[in-house]
N, C-alpha and C positions, 0 to 999 in steps of 0.2 A: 859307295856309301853304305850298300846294303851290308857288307861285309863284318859284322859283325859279330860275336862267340855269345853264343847260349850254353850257359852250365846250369843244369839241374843239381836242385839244394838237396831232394826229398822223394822217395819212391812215389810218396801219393802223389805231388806238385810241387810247384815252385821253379823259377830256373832266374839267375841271374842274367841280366846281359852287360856285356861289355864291348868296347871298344866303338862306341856308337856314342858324337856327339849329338844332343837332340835337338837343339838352338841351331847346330849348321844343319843340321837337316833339313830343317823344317823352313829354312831361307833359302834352298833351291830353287831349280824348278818344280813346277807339278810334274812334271814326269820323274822326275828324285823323288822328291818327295812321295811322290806315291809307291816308288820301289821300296821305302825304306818303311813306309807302313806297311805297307802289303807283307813285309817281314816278318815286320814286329806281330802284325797282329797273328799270322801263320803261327808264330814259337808262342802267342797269347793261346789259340784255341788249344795247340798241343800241349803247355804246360799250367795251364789256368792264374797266374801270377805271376809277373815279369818284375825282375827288381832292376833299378838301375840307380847307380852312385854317382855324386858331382854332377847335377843334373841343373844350372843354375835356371832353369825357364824365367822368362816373366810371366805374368799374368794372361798376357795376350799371346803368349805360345805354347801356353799352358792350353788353355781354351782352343787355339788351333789345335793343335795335336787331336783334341776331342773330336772336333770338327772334322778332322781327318778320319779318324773312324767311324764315323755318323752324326745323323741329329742331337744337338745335346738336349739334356734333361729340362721340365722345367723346374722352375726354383723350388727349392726345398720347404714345406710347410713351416719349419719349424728352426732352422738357421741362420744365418745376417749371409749376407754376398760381399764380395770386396767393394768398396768403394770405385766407381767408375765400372763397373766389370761384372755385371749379376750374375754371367757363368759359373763365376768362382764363388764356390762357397767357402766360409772363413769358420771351422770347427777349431775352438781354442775353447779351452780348461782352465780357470784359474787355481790359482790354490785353493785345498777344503773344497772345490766342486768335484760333483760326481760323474765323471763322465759318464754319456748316455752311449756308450760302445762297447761296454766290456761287457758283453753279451753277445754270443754269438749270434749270428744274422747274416742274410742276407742282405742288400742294401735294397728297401723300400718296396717289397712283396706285397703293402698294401693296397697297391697303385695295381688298377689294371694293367698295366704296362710298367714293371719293372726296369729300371736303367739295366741297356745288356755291358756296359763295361763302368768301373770309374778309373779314376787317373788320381792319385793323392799324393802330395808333393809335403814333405817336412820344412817347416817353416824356423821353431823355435822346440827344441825339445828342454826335458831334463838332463841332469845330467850323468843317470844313470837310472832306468827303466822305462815305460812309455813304448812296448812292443807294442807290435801288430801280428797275429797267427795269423793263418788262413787254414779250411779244413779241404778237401775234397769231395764233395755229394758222392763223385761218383765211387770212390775210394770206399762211402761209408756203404752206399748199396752194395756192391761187391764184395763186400765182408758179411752180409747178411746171409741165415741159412734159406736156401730156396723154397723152403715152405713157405717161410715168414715174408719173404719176397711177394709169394703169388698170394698169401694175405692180406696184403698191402695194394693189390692191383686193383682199382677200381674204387679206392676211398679218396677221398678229397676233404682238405683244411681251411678251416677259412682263416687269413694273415688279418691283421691289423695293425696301430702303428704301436703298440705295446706301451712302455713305459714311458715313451712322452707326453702319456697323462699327467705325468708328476710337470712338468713347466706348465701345460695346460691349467693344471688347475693351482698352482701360484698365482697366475695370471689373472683367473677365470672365475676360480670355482668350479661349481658344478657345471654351471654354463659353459666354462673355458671349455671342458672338456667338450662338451657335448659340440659344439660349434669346432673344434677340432679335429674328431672325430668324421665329423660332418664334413668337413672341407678333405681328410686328407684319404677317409672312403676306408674302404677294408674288399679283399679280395680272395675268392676259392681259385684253391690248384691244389690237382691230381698230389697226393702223397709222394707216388712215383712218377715222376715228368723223364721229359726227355728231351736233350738238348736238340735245338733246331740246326745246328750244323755237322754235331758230331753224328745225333740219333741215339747217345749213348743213356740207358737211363741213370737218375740220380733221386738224393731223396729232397725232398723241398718240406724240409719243416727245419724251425730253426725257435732259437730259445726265446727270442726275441717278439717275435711276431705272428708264430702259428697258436691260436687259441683254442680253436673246438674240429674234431675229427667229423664230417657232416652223418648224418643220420644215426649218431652214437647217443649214450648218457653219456653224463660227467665222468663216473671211473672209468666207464671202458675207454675212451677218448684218453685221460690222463696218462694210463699205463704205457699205451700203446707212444704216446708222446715221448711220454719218461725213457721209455727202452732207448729211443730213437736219438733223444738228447745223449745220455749215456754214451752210446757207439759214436756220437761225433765228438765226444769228449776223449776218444781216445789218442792218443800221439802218434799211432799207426797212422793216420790220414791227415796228419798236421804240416806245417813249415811256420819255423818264427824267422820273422826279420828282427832286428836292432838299427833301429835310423841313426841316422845321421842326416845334418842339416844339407837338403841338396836331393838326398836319395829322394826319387820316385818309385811308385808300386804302381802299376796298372792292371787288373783282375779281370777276368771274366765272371762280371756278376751272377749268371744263369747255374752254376755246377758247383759252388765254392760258395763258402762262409767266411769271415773273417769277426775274430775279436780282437779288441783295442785294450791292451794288460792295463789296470787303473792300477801302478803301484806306486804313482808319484805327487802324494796330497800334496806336499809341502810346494810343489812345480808347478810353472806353466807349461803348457804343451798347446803348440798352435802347427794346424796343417792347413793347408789350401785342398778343394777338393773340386774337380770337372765331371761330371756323371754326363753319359754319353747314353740317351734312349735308342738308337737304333745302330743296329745292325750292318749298314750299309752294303760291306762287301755279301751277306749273306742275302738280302733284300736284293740284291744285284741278280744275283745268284738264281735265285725264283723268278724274278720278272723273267730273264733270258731264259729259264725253262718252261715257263707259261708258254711265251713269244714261242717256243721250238716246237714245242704241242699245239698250239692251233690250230 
């Protein structure tokens, strides 16, 4: 079952898979089933976004799959959950709204503990626009010149949860906000981080959620921001999908960015979404190396 073909979309990332039913798989054994994630998530850390088409999951094997990769997230601050099902979150667009994704981002770097993958599944799209990009962190570091690199060693951002002020304070007011803010935290990380399985470094700021560079004023923090947006806006470290109803995306949230193209006022656009907090096989990984060292 493991047997299945990984094509890469894009120099920086991306890799299609195919020939991989995820419904039979995930109704095996645990001994299947573990070869065939053990797989997936292998070709996840080497290509940082896995696509896959005709993917009909339900809900509840939606959420396994998750499960199969680790602890899932918990619920999102600021989303509705499926009915029956609070794994899944339900992000849908009406007409005339503005989706809150067409901004580049990481997924929820306000949180101490960022979700390290999500799983997003096409529900209803339009029917014609409603992409998804994804950038490469590491893609955007490695294009940097090595000055500017070791510039950048030793500064830290603090994230927040950005423009979901604007539902906050529909709701709220001043207060919404504040009580939102409150509840959903805000978090510093190293400008330059580095992935915990690769070791590779990347940049961790995003349009979305990085606000103030620590020990800076306002311009010098903005500039330094600004350059850094800039370079992830280039197509050099991009890949677009085009969904279709069925296709799956699964990411590696820790290295990659993804924006949601808002080009379809007149449409609904509804996805299902699993965010997966830990790590497992990586968590694995350390424990048995602790255990071998003591």
């Amino acid at each position: 079952m493991k047997n299945f073909v990984v094509e890469r979309w894009s120099p920086a990332l991306g890799a299609e898979v195919s020939g991989l039913d995820l419904d039979a798989a995930l109704r095996g054994s645990d001994a299947q089933i573990d070869e065939v994630v053990d797989a997936l998530y292998g070709a996840l850390i080497e290509h940082q976004v896995l696509f896959l088409r005709d993917q009909p999951l339900s809900p509840e094997m939606h959420a396994e799959l998750g499960r199969r990769l680790g602890e899932l997230a918990p619920r999102h601050h600021s989303y509705t959950t499926l009915d029956g099902n609070d794994d899944v979150a339900v992000l849908t667009w009406e007409p005339g709204n503005r989706p809150d994704a067409s901004e580049w981002h990481t997924d929820m770097t306000f949180r101490p503990k960022p979700p390290f993958a999500s799983i997003l599944k096409a529900i209803e799209l339009p029917p014609v626009g409603g992409d998804t990009l994804w950038a490469s962190m590491y893609s955007v570091y490695d294009s940097l010149d090595t000055g500017f690199r070791s510039d950048l060693e030793g500064m830290e951002i603090c994230h927040d949860p950005g423009q979901f002020r604007n539902g906050a304070y529909e709701r709220g007011g001043n207060q919404g906000i504040t009580d939102m803010l409150s509840e959903a935290g805000s978090a510093v990380w190293p400008i330059v981080s580095h992935h915990p399985v690769t070791g590779r470094p990347y940049i961790n700021v995003s349009e979305s959620n990085s606000r103030w560079i620590m020990g800076t004023g306002a311009a010098e923090s903005q500039r330094i921001v600004n350059y850094l947006l800039e370079s992830i806006n280039r197509p050099d470290h991009q890949v677009r999908l085009r969904w279709q109803p069925n296709t799956i995306a699964i990411w590696d949230n820790r290295a990659s960015q993804h924006y949601a193209v808002a080009d379809y006022p007149k449409y609904r656009r509804t996805m299902h979404r699993v965010a997966v907090d830990t790590d497992r096989r990586h968590e694995a990984s350390l424990a048995a190396s602790a255990t071998a060292t003591a």
